[in-house]
C-alpha positions as CSV (number, residue, x, y, z in Angstrom):
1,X,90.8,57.7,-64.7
2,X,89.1,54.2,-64.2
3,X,85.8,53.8,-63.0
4,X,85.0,51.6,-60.4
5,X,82.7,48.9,-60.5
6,X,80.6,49.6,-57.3
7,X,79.8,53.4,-59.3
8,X,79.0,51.5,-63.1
9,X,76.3,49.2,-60.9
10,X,74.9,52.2,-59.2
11,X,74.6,54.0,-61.9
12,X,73.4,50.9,-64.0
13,X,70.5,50.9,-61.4
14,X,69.5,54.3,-61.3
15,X,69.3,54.3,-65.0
16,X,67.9,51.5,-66.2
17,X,67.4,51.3,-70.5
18,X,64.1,50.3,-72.4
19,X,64.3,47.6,-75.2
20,X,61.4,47.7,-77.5
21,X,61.0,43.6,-78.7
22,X,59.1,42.6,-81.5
23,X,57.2,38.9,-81.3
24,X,55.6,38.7,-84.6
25,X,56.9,35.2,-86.1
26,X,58.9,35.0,-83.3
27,X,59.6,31.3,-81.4
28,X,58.0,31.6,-77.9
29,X,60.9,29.9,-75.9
30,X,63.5,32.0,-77.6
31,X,62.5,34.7,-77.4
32,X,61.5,34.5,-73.6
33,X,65.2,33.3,-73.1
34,X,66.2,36.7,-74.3
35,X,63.9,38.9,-72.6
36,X,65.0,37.1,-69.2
37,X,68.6,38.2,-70.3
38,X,67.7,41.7,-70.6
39,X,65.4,41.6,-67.6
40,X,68.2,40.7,-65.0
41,X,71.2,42.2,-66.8
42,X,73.0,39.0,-67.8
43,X,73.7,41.0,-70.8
44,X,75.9,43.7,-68.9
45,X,79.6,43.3,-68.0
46,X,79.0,44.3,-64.1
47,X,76.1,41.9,-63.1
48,X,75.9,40.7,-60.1
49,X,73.3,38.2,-58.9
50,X,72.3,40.0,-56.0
51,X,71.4,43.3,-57.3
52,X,68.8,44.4,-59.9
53,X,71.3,45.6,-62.9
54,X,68.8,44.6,-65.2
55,X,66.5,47.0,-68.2
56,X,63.4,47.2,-68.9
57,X,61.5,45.5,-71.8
58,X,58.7,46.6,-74.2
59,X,57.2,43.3,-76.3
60,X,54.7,44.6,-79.0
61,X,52.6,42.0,-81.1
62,X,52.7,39.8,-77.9
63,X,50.1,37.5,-79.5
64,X,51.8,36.9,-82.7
65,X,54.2,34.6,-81.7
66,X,54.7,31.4,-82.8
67,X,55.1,28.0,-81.7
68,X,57.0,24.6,-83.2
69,X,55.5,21.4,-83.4
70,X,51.7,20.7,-81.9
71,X,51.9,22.6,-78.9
72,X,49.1,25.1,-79.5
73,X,46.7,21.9,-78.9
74,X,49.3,19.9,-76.7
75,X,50.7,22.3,-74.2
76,X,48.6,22.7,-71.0
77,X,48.5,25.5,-68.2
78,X,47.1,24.2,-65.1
79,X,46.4,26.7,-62.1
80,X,44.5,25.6,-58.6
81,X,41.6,28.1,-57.3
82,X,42.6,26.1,-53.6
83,X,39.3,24.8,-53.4
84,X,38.8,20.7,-53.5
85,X,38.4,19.7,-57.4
86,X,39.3,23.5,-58.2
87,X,42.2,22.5,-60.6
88,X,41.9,24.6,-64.6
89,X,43.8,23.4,-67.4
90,X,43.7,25.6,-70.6
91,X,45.5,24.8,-73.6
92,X,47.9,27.1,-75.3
93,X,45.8,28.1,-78.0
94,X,42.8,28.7,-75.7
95,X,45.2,30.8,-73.4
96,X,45.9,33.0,-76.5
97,X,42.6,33.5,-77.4
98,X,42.0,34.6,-73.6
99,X,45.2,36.8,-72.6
100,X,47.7,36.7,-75.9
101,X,50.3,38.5,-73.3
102,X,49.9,35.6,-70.6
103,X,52.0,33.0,-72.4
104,X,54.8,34.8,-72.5
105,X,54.9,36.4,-68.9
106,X,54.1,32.8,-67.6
107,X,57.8,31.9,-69.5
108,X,59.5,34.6,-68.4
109,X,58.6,33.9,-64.8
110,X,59.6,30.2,-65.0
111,X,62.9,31.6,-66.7
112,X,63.6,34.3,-63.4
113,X,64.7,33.8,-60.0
114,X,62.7,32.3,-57.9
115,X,62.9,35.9,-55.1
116,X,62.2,39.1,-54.7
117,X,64.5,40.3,-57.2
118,X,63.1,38.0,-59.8
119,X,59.6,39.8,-59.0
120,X,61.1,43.3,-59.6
121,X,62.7,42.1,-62.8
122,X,59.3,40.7,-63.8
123,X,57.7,43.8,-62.8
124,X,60.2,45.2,-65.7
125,X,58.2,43.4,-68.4
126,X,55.7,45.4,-70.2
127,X,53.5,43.3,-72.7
128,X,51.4,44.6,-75.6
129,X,49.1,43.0,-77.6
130,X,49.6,45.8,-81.0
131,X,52.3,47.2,-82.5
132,X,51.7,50.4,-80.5
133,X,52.6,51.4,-77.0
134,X,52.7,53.9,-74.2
135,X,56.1,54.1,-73.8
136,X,57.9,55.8,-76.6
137,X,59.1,58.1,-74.0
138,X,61.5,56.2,-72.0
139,X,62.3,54.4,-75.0
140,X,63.9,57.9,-76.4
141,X,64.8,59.0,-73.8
142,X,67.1,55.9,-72.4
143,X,68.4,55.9,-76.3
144,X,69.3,59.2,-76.0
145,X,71.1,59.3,-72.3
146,X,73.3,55.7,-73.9
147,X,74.5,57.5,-77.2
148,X,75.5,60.8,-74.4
149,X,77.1,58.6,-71.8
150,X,79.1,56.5,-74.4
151,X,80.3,59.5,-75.9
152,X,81.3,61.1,-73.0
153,X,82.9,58.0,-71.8
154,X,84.9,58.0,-75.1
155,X,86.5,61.4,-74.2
156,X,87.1,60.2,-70.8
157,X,89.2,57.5,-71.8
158,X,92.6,57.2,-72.3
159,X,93.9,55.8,-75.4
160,X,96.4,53.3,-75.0
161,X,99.0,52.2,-77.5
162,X,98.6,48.9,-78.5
163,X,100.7,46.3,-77.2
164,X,103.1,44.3,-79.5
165,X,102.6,40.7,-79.5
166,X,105.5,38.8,-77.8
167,X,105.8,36.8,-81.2
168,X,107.0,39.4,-82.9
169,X,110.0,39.8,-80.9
170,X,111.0,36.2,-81.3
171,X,110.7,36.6,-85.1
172,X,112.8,35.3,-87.4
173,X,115.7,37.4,-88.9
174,X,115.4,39.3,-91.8
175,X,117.4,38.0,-95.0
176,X,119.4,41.1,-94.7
177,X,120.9,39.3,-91.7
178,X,121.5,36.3,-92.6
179,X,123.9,36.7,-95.6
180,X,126.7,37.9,-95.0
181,X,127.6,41.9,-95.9
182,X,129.9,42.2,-98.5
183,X,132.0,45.1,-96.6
184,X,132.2,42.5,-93.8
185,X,135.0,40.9,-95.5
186,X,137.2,42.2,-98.5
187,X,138.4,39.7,-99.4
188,X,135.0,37.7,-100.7
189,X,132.5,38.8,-103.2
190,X,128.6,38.5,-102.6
191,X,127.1,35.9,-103.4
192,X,125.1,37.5,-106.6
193,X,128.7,38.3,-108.1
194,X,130.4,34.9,-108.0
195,X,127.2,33.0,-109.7
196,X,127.4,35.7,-112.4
């Protein structure tokens, strides 16, 4: 019995997984690139860009990331309060200092679609500035519910024989058929005998 895909995307969205991400030492771009991933469900074999396929994601030690080059000093944030002469610039380093978690939800967001799906992927994100956090439960649990489902999808399954490769049928023939059979003729001997 197959499963079609319609049933794998609703069931992909009523039950979502957790990933627990540790940042410490981790490149701030990079690692942003593959919490997007997660976050929209790039990662899955049925996503779709117009549904929400994606997991959720847990990212402890948010403030020990890392950072090439100078751009603690060099890369700036800039936000607008609307107000004439209300523009704020605040350097990476100072952001860190302020909100360790912002830096990474601002790259996320930049790395999401621009819509309403991309705000309920976002809305997926849970940051944490420790190695500690309050959701050990889902995190279990969603570990626990893959390892069932993928073992009761393994019993579901019908093995198939493999397939042989069409090369093999166009092999070459064995040496068996290539010299001739001594009882294929009486009156010659094999070709071991005469050399002898």
């Amino acid at each position: 019995m197959t499963t079609s895909t319609k049933t794998a995307r609703k069931q992909a969205m009523a039950n979502p997984a957790w990933h627990v991400v540790d940042a410490e030492g981790k490149t701030l771009g990079r690692l942003c690139t593959a919490i997007a991933t997660l976050l929209q469900g790039k990662h899955k074999p049925i996503y779709v860009p117009n549904l929400l396929v994606g997991d959720y994601v847990v990212v402890v030690n948010a403030d020990k990331i890392r950072v090439t080059g100078n751009k603690l000093q060099q890369k700036v944030y800039y936000r607008h309060s609307g107000y004439p002469g209300g523009l704020k610039e605040e350097t990476l380093e100072r952001l860190l200092q302020r909100a360790p978690t912002r830096a990474i939800k601002h790259a996320v967001k930049g790395m999401l679609p621009k819509n309403t799906i991309g705000r309920r992927a976002l809305a997926r994100l849970k940051l944490y500035v420790g190695a500690e956090h309050p959701h050990e439960a889902q995190v279990t649990f969603s570990n626990a519910s893959q390892s069932t489902e993928a073992a009761s999808a393994g019993e579901k399954q019908r093995v198939r024989p493999k397939a042989e490769a069409p090369f093999e049928a166009t092999a070459a023939p064995n040496e068996a058929q290539t010299q001739p059979d001594a009882s294929d003729d009486p009156g010659t001997e094999p070709a071991s005998a005469v050399s002898k």
